[in-house]
C-alpha positions in Angstrom: 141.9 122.9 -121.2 141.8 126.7 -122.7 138.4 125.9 -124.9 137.3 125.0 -121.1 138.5 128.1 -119.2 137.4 130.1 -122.3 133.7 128.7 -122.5 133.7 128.9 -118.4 134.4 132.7 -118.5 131.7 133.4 -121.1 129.2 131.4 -119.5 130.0 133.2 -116.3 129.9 136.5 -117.9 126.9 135.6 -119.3 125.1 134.3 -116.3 126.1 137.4 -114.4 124.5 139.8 -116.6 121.1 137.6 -117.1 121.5 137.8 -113.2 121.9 141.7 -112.7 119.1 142.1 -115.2 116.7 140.3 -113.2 117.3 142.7 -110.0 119.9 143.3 -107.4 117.7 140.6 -104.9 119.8 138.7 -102.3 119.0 135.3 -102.2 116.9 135.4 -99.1 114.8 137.6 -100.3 113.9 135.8 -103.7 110.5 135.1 -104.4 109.8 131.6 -105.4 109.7 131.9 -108.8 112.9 133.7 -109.0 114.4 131.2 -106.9 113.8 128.4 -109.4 114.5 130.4 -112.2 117.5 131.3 -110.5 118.5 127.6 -109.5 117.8 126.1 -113.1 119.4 128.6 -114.5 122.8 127.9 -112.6 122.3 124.1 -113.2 121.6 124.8 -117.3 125.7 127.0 -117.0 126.9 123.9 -115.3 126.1 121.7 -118.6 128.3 123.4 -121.4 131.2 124.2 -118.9 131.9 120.8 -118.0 131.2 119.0 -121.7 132.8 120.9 -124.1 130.9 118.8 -126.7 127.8 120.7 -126.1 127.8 123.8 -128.0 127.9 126.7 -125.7 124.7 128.3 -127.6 122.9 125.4 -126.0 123.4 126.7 -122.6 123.3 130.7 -123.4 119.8 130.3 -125.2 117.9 128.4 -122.6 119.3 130.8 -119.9 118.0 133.9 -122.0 114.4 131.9 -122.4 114.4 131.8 -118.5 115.1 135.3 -118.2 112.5 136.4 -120.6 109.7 134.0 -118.7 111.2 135.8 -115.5 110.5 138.9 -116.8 106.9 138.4 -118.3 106.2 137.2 -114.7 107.1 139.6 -113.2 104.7 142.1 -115.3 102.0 139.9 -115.0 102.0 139.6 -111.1 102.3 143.9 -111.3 99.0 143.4 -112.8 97.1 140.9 -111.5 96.6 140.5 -107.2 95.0 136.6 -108.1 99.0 136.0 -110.0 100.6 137.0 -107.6 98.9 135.7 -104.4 98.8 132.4 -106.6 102.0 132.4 -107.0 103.9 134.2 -104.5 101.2 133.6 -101.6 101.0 136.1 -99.2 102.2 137.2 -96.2 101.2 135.0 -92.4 100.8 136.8 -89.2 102.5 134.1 -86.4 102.6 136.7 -83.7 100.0 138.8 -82.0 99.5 141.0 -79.1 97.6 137.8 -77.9 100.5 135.4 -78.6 102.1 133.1 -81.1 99.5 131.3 -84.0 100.2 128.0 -83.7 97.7 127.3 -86.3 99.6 129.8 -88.8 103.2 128.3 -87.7 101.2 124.4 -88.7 100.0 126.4 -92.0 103.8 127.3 -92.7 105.1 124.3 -91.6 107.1 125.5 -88.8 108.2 124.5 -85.8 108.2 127.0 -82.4 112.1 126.4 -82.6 111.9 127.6 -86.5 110.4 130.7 -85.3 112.6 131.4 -82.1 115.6 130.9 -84.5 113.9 133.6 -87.0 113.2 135.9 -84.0 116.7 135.9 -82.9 118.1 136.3 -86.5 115.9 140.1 -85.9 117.7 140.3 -82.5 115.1 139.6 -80.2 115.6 136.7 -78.1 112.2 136.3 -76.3 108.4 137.0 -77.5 107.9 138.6 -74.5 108.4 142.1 -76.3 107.0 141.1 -79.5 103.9 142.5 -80.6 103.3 141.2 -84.4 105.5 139.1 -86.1 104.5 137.9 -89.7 106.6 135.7 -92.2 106.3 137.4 -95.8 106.3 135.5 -99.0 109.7 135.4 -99.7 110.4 133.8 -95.6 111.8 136.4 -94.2 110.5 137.5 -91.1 109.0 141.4 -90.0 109.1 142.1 -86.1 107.6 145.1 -84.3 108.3 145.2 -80.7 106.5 146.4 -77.9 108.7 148.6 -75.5 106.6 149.1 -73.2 106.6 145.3 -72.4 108.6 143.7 -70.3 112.2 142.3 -71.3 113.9 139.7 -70.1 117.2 141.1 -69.2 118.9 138.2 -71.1 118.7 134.6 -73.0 115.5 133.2 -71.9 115.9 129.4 -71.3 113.1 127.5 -73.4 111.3 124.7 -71.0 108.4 123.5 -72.8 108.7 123.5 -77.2 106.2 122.4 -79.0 104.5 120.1 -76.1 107.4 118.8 -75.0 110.1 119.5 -72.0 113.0 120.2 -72.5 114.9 118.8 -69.5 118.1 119.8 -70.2 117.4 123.7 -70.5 115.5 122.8 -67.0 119.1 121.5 -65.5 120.8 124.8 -66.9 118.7 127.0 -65.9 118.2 125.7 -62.5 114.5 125.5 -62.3 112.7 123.0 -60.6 110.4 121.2 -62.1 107.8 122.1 -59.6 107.8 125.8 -60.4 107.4 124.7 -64.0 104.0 122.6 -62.7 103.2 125.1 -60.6 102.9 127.5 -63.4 101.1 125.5 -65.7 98.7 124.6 -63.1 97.8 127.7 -62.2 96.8 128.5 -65.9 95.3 124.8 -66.3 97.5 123.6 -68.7 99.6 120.4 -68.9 103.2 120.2 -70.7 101.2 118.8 -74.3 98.5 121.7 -74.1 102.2 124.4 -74.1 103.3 125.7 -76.8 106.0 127.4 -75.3 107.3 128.2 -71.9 110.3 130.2 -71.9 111.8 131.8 -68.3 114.9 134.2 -67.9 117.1 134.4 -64.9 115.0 136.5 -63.3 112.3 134.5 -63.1 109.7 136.5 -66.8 108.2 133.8 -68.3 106.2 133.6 -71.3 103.5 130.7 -71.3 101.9 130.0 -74.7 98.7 127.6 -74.9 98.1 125.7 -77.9 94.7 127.6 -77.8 94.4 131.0 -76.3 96.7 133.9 -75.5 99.5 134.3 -74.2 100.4 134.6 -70.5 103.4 137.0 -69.2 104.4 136.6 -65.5 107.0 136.5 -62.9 108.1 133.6 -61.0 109.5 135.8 -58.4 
């Protein structure tokens, strides 16, 4: 039991320095690379803390090797624009003054309700005000707002997601359903050619086509 506490505490030790070397990065802003290093390194500590059989140098030395590989990485992608686009990718404009991408979101893999959920972790809880919006290579997401748009003056309720209604956000928000038609008729779209519709209490909305920009009105 005290060889096991012993080995734990150098491993830990260990593990933490290797970590602080490598930069003082939260995880959300890892870059892939460094994620994996980071995640393989964790999982190689885990083997000689719980089996005391294995020599601890077998889990110190492998650890080392991946901060060495982390750290000739990371030189070579100082130097070389193809590296580092290669391997970091590089950064995807979603929003624009004329709307949201929905061909960069599909490039991503994201969903309109992946990207509301980003928006709102930058506190803005409607596109209405949201001038470009772009998802940089480690997935965090960069906002710059537009204050001279118009802001909802709270939570927008999101009607139409991805081509599809949502009826219950219809019910709580007290909306009929022929003032949602009505508004997708008069920009000659159906529910599967919307992106997004999202309307506040008092009655902004923010239509976005699967093709074309986006269209900021008033229901009033």
């Amino acid at each position: 039991m005290l060889t096991s506490f012993v080995r734990t505490l150098l491993i830990y030790a260990f593990l933490l320095i290797i970590l602080r070397l490598m930069g003082k990065k939260q995880l959300g802003e890892l870059q892939p690379f460094e994620l994996a290093i980071t995640l393989v390194a964790a999982d190689l500590a885990c083997i000689p803390m719980s089996d005391t059989q294995v020599p601890i140098v077998y889990g110190l030395v492998p650890i080392f090797t991946l901060f060495l590989i982390e750290v000739a990485i990371t030189l070579a992608l100082k130097k070389s624009m193809f590296l580092r686009r290669a391997i970091n990718g590089k950064p995807v404009i979603v929003i624009t003054p004329d709307g949201i991408d929905g061909d960069a979101l599909a490039k991503l893999e994201m969903t309109v309700g992946d990207l509301s959920e980003a928006l709102r972790g930058k506190d803005v809880f409607s596109p209405v005000n949201v001038r470009w919006a772009i998802v940089e290579t480690n997935g965090d997401l960069s906002v710059i707002t537009d204050d001279q748009s118009p802001a909802p003056r709270d939570i927008p309720f999101t009607l139409i997601c991805d081509g599809k209604a949502m009826d219950d956000n219809l019910v709580k928000s007290e909306i009929d359903r022929a003032s949602v038609d009505g508004i997708l008729a008069a920009n000659s779209l159906g529910i599967k050619d919307t992106l997004l519709l999202s309307v506040s209490s008092d009655g902004l909305y923010y239509l976005q086509p699967r093709r074309g920009k986006c269209v900021i009105g008033s229901m009033a």
